[in-house]
N, C-alpha and C positions, 0 to 999 in steps of 0.2 A: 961335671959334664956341662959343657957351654949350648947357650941356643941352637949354635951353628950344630955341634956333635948331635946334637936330640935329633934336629930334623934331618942330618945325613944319614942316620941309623934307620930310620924309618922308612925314608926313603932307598936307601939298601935290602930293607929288609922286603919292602912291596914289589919291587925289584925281582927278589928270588921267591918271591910266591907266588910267580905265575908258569916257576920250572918244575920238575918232577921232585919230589924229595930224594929219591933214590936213585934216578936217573933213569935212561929209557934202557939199558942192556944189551944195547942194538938191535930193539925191536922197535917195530911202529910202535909206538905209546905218543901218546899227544895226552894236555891237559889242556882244559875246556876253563872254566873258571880257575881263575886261583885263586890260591887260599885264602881263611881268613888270616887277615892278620891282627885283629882287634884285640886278640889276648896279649901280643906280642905289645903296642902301644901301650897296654895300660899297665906290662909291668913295666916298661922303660919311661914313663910319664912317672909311676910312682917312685922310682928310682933319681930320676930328674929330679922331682921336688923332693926328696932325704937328702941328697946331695948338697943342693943348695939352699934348703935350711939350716941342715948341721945340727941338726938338736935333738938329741939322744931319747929327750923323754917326749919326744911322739911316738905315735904308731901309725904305720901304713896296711892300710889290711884293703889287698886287691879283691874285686868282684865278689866279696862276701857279706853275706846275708844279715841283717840288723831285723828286728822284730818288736814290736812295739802294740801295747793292747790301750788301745784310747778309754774303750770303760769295760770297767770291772766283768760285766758279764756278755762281753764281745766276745768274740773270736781273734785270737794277736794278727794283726797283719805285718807284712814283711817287706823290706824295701833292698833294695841291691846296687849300691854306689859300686862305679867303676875303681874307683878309689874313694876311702874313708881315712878321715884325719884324726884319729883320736889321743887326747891330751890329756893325763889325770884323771881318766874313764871319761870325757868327756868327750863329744862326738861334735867338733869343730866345722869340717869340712865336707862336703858332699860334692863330688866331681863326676858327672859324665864326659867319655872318652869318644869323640865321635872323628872319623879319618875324612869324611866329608861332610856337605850339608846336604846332598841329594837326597836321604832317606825321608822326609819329613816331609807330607804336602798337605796336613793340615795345622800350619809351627803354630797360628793364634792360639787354638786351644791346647794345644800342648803345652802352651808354656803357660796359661790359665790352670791346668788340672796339675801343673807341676809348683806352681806359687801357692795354690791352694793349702795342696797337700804338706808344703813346707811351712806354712803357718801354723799346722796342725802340729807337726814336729816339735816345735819349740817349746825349748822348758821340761817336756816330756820326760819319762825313765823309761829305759829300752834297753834292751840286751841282744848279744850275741853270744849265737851258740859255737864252745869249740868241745871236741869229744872229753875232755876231763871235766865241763859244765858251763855253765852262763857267766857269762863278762857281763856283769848290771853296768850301765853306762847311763850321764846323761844329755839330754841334744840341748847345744848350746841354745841361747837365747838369740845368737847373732846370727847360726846357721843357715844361708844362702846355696842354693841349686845352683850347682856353677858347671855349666857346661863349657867343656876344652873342644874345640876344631882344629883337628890337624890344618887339611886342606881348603882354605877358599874357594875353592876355582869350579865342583863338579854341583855350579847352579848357577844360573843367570846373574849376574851380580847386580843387578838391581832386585834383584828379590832377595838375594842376601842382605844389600842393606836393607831392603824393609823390614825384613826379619830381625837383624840387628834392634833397629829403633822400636819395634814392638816390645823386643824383650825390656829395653829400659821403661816401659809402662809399669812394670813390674818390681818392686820391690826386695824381694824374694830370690829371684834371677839374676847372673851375671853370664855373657859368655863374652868368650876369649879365640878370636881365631888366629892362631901361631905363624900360618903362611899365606898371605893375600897374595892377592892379583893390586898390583900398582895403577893410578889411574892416569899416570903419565907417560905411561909408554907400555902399558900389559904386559909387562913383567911379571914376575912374582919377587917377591921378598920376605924377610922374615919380619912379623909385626913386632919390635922388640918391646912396645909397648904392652901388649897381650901377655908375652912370657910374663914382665916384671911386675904387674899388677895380680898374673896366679900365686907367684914367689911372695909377694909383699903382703900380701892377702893372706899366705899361711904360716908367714913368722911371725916367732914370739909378740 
Protein backbone atom coordinates (compact mmCIF):
# COMPACT_ATOMS: atom_id res chain seq x y z
CA UNK A 1 0.00 0.00 0.00
CA UNK A 2 1.47 3.40 -1.22
CA UNK A 3 1.03 6.87 0.63
CA UNK A 4 -1.04 8.01 -2.11
CA UNK A 5 -3.44 4.40 -1.64
CA UNK A 6 -3.49 5.09 2.42
CA UNK A 7 -4.79 8.64 2.20
CA UNK A 8 -7.48 7.93 -0.88
CA UNK A 9 -8.87 5.07 1.17
CA UNK A 10 -9.57 7.22 3.94
CA UNK A 11 -10.64 9.78 2.24
CA UNK A 12 -13.21 7.31 0.53
CA UNK A 13 -14.06 6.03 3.44
CA UNK A 14 -15.04 9.75 5.25
CA UNK A 15 -16.64 10.30 2.18
CA UNK A 16 -19.41 7.29 2.73
CA UNK A 17 -19.85 8.16 6.46
CA UNK A 18 -21.80 10.80 6.17
CA UNK A 19 -24.46 8.38 3.91
CA UNK A 20 -26.90 6.07 5.32
CA UNK A 21 -25.48 2.59 5.89
CA UNK A 22 -28.48 0.98 4.46
CA UNK A 23 -29.88 3.43 2.53
CA UNK A 24 -33.02 5.69 3.05
CA UNK A 25 -35.80 2.99 1.28
CA UNK A 26 -37.47 5.83 -0.16
CA UNK A 27 -38.41 7.29 2.94
CA UNK A 28 -37.32 10.62 4.44
CA UNK A 29 -34.26 9.48 6.49
CA UNK A 30 -31.46 12.05 6.75
CA UNK A 31 -28.26 11.55 8.67
CA UNK A 32 -27.14 14.33 10.93
CA UNK A 33 -23.54 13.52 11.98
CA UNK A 34 -21.57 10.81 10.38
CA UNK A 35 -20.09 8.26 11.34
CA UNK A 36 -17.08 7.69 13.18
CA UNK A 37 -14.69 6.66 11.31
CA UNK A 38 -11.64 6.37 13.64
CA UNK A 39 -11.86 2.56 14.01
CA UNK A 40 -11.76 2.32 10.31
CA UNK A 41 -8.18 4.54 10.14
CA UNK A 42 -6.44 2.63 12.67
CA UNK A 43 -6.91 -0.64 11.28
CA UNK A 44 -5.97 0.67 7.71
CA UNK A 45 -2.80 2.77 9.53
CA UNK A 46 -1.90 -0.68 11.13
CA UNK A 47 -2.24 -2.55 7.92
CA UNK A 48 -0.19 0.38 6.11
CA UNK A 49 2.77 0.03 8.53
CA UNK A 50 2.70 -4.44 8.17
CA UNK A 51 2.79 -3.65 4.72
CA UNK A 52 5.58 -1.71 4.58
CA UNK A 53 7.66 -3.34 7.12
CA UNK A 54 7.37 -6.71 5.73
CA UNK A 55 8.44 -8.50 9.01
CA UNK A 56 6.68 -11.31 10.04
CA UNK A 57 7.98 -11.36 13.60
CA UNK A 58 6.00 -8.08 14.70
CA UNK A 59 2.84 -7.81 15.91
CA UNK A 60 0.12 -5.26 15.41
CA UNK A 61 -2.43 -5.37 17.97
CA UNK A 62 -5.28 -2.46 17.32
CA UNK A 63 -6.92 -0.41 20.27
CA UNK A 64 -6.06 -3.08 22.72
CA UNK A 65 -5.55 -2.66 26.20
CA UNK A 66 -1.74 -3.12 27.96
CA UNK A 67 -1.70 -3.06 31.75
CA UNK A 68 1.11 -2.35 33.74
CA UNK A 69 1.42 -2.10 37.91
CA UNK A 70 4.36 0.55 38.68
CA UNK A 71 4.54 -0.87 42.57
CA UNK A 72 3.87 -3.97 44.03
CA UNK A 73 0.91 -3.05 46.07
CA UNK A 74 -0.78 -0.42 43.38
CA UNK A 75 -3.68 -1.06 41.60
CA UNK A 76 -2.27 -2.07 37.65
CA UNK A 77 -3.11 0.77 35.59
CA UNK A 78 -4.09 0.34 31.82
CA UNK A 79 -3.16 2.17 28.76
CA UNK A 80 -4.81 1.89 25.07
CA UNK A 81 -2.44 2.64 21.91
CA UNK A 82 -4.41 2.95 18.87
CA UNK A 83 -1.89 0.86 17.48
CA UNK A 84 0.91 -1.31 19.45
CA UNK A 85 4.06 -2.57 17.95
CA UNK A 86 5.30 -5.56 19.66
CA UNK A 87 8.51 -7.43 18.85
CA UNK A 88 9.95 -10.50 20.86
CA UNK A 89 7.13 -9.58 23.58
CA UNK A 90 8.58 -6.43 23.51
CA UNK A 91 6.29 -3.40 23.34
CA UNK A 92 8.38 -1.10 20.63
CA UNK A 93 5.72 1.37 19.51
CA UNK A 94 2.93 3.48 20.87
CA UNK A 95 0.87 5.29 18.04
CA UNK A 96 -2.19 7.51 18.50
CA UNK A 97 -4.48 7.77 15.44
CA UNK A 98 -6.03 11.17 15.36
CA UNK A 99 -8.26 12.28 11.66
CA UNK A 100 -7.64 15.93 12.79
CA UNK A 101 -6.13 18.26 15.19
CA UNK A 102 -9.37 20.08 16.20
CA UNK A 103 -10.01 17.88 19.35
CA UNK A 104 -7.23 19.19 21.66
CA UNK A 105 -7.50 22.79 23.25
CA UNK A 106 -5.30 22.35 25.96
CA UNK A 107 -2.17 20.32 23.51
CA UNK A 108 0.81 21.88 26.18
CA UNK A 109 -0.31 19.82 28.87
CA UNK A 110 -1.41 16.99 26.95
CA UNK A 111 1.60 16.32 25.69
CA UNK A 112 3.36 16.96 29.30
CA UNK A 113 0.97 14.17 31.06
CA UNK A 114 1.67 12.07 27.86
CA UNK A 115 5.89 12.60 28.11
CA UNK A 116 5.51 11.99 31.60
CA UNK A 117 3.70 8.96 31.63
CA UNK A 118 5.93 7.50 28.92
CA UNK A 119 9.01 7.89 31.15
CA UNK A 120 7.22 5.82 33.51
CA UNK A 121 6.75 3.08 30.79
CA UNK A 122 10.15 2.48 30.13
CA UNK A 123 12.11 -0.58 31.08
CA UNK A 124 8.87 -1.62 32.81
CA UNK A 125 7.07 -5.45 32.57
CA UNK A 126 3.50 -5.27 31.46
CA UNK A 127 1.02 -7.48 29.93
CA UNK A 128 -1.80 -8.07 27.97
CA UNK A 129 -4.66 -9.71 28.49
CA UNK A 130 -6.17 -12.20 25.69
CA UNK A 131 -9.00 -14.68 26.81
CA UNK A 132 -6.51 -18.05 26.90
CA UNK A 133 -4.28 -15.39 29.55
CA UNK A 134 -1.59 -12.73 29.76
CA UNK A 135 1.06 -11.97 27.13
CA UNK A 136 3.95 -10.72 29.88
CA UNK A 137 5.61 -8.20 27.57
CA UNK A 138 8.39 -5.74 28.11
CA UNK A 139 8.20 -1.70 27.17
CA UNK A 140 11.13 -0.82 25.32
CA UNK A 141 13.82 1.46 26.78
CA UNK A 142 13.34 3.60 23.45
CA UNK A 143 9.54 3.62 23.46
CA UNK A 144 8.30 7.31 22.27
CA UNK A 145 4.26 8.61 22.20
CA UNK A 146 3.93 8.87 18.58
CA UNK A 147 1.04 10.53 17.54
CA UNK A 148 -0.29 10.02 13.47
CA UNK A 149 -2.58 13.07 12.03
CA UNK A 150 -4.33 12.20 9.26
CA UNK A 151 -5.58 15.76 8.46
CA UNK A 152 -3.80 19.13 8.86
CA UNK A 153 -6.26 21.55 7.89
CA UNK A 154 -9.42 21.42 10.72
CA UNK A 155 -7.07 24.13 12.92
CA UNK A 156 -5.71 27.34 12.46
CA UNK A 157 -2.40 26.62 10.99
CA UNK A 158 -0.58 28.73 13.03
CA UNK A 159 -1.52 27.03 15.94
CA UNK A 160 -0.75 23.78 14.35
CA UNK A 161 2.74 24.77 14.02
CA UNK A 162 2.97 25.91 17.43
CA UNK A 163 1.66 22.86 18.57
CA UNK A 164 4.13 21.03 16.30
CA UNK A 165 7.28 23.05 18.01
CA UNK A 166 5.83 22.44 21.53
CA UNK A 167 5.79 18.75 20.98
CA UNK A 168 9.67 18.82 20.06
CA UNK A 169 10.29 20.20 23.70
CA UNK A 170 9.67 16.90 24.49
CA UNK A 171 11.55 14.09 24.43
CA UNK A 172 9.20 11.35 24.71
CA UNK A 173 6.85 12.77 21.77
CA UNK A 174 6.97 12.45 18.09
CA UNK A 175 3.96 13.57 15.82
CA UNK A 176 3.52 13.10 12.24
CA UNK A 177 1.00 14.85 10.17
CA UNK A 178 0.47 12.72 6.77
CA UNK A 179 -1.68 15.61 4.76
CA UNK A 180 -0.78 19.35 5.24
CA UNK A 181 -1.96 22.38 4.01
CA UNK A 182 1.02 23.91 1.60
CA UNK A 183 2.26 27.27 2.43
CA UNK A 184 2.69 28.29 -1.16
CA UNK A 185 -0.44 28.16 -2.60
CA UNK A 186 -3.07 26.40 0.34
CA UNK A 187 -3.12 23.41 -1.24
CA UNK A 188 -2.85 20.22 0.50
CA UNK A 189 -0.40 17.55 -0.19
CA UNK A 190 0.86 14.55 1.14
CA UNK A 191 3.81 15.08 3.83
CA UNK A 192 6.07 12.33 2.46
CA UNK A 193 8.26 13.21 4.96
CA UNK A 194 5.74 12.26 7.89
CA UNK A 195 4.85 8.92 6.30
CA UNK A 196 8.86 7.78 5.94
CA UNK A 197 10.02 8.80 9.36
CA UNK A 198 6.48 6.47 10.94
CA UNK A 199 7.96 3.45 8.39
CA UNK A 200 11.78 4.18 9.38
CA UNK A 201 11.00 4.55 12.98
CA UNK A 202 9.32 0.93 12.98
CA UNK A 203 11.81 -1.18 10.98
CA UNK A 204 13.98 -3.49 12.00
Amino acid sequence: MTKHEFIEKVQNHRDQAGKLMEGDGGYKIKRGMAHVISGYVEDLFALYIAKNIGDEKHEFYVDKVTSIRFNPKEKAKSFKPDLSIIKKNVLTHYFDLKTNMGWNRDFGEYLQNKNDFIEKLKGRDAWIHWEDGNQLIKISEDLKYQMVIVFGWNINQNLLMSNLKKAKEYSNIEIHVLYEKKESDSSYSINEKAFDDVINSAKP
